[in-house]
C-alpha positions in Angstrom: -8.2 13.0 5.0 -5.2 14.2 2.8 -2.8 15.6 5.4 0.1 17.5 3.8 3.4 18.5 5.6 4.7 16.3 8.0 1.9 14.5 8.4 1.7 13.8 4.8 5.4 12.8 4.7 4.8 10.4 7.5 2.2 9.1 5.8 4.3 9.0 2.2 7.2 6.8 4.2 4.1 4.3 5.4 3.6 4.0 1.9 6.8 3.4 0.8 7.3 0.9 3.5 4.9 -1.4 2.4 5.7 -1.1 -0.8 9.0 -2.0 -0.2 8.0 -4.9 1.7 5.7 -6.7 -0.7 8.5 -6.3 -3.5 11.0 -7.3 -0.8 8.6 -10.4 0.0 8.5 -11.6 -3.6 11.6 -11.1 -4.6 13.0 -13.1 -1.9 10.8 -15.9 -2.3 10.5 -15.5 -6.0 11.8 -19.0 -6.9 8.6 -20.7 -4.7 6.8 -18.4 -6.6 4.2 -18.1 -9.8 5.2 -15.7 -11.8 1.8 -13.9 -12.1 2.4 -13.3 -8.0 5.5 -11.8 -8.6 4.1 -9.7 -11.6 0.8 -8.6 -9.1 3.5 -8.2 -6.1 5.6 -5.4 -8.6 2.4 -3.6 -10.1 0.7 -3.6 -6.4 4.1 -2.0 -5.0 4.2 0.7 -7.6 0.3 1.1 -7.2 1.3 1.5 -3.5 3.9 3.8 -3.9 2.0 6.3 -6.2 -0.5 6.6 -4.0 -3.7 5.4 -6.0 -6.4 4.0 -4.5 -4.6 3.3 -1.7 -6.8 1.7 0.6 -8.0 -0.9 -1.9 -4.4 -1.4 -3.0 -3.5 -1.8 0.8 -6.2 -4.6 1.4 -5.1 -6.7 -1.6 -1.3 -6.2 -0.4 -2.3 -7.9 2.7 -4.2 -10.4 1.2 -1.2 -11.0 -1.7 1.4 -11.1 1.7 -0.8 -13.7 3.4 -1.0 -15.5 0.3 3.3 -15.8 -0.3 3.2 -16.2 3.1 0.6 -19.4 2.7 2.2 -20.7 -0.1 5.4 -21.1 1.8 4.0 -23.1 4.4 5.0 -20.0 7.4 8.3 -18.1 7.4 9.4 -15.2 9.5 6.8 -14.5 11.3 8.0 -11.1 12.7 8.3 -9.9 9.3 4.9 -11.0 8.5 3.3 -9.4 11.9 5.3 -6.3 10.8 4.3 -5.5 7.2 0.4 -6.8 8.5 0.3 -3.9 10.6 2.0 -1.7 8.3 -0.6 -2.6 5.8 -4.0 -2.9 7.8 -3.0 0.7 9.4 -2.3 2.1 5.5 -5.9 0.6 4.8 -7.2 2.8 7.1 -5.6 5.5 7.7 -5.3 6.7 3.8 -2.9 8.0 1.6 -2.1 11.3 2.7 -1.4 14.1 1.1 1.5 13.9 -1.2 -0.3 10.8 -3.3 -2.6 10.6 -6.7 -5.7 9.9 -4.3 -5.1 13.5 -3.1 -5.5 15.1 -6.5 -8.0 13.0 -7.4 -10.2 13.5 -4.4 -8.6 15.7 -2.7 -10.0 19.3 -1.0 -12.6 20.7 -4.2 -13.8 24.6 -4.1 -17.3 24.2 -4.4 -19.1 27.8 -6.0 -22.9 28.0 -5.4 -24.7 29.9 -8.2 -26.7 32.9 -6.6 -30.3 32.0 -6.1 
């Protein structure tokens, strides 16, 4: 569940992509924007980017991109297909290894007392 080595570093730039496109998302659009979305889009990005609680933080990233993406009545849809995906296959696939959710909850030693 927490792969480290390449697999974890494929896994870290996943997570950086996202996170770069939520911020990229709401900074571009930040003039149609609340400023509590662009607020939630920055602390979601670093939340992203860290690694904690990732597939939580991945399912409200999509629903915080299809909600800029709503309030601006469509926009480029490519992009929007693109960072969906991104998201939906970070919501399931997980963090990896090189994240906070892998020293959290990460690989434990579990010692049995003698019986």
């Amino acid at each position: 569940m927490f792969p480290r080595g390449w697999p974890g570093i494929g896994l870290l730039c996943l997570r950086s992509s996202v996170a770069i496109g939520v911020l990229v998302e709401g900074h571009r659009h930040q003039q149609h924007l609340p400023g509590w979305i662009q607020g939630a889009a920055v602390l979601l990005s670093i939340t992203l980017f860290a690694g904690y609680l990732t597939p939580l933080a991945a399912a409200i990233g999509l629903l915080f991109h299809g909600l800029i993406w709503h309030s601006l009545s469509g926009g480029d849809a490519g992009v929007a297909i693109i960072l969906s995906l991104d998201t939906i296959a970070l919501a399931l696939i997980g963090p990896g290894g090189y994240s906070v959710d892998a020293s959290r909850f990460g690989r434990r030693v579990v010692v049995l007392p003698p019986c």
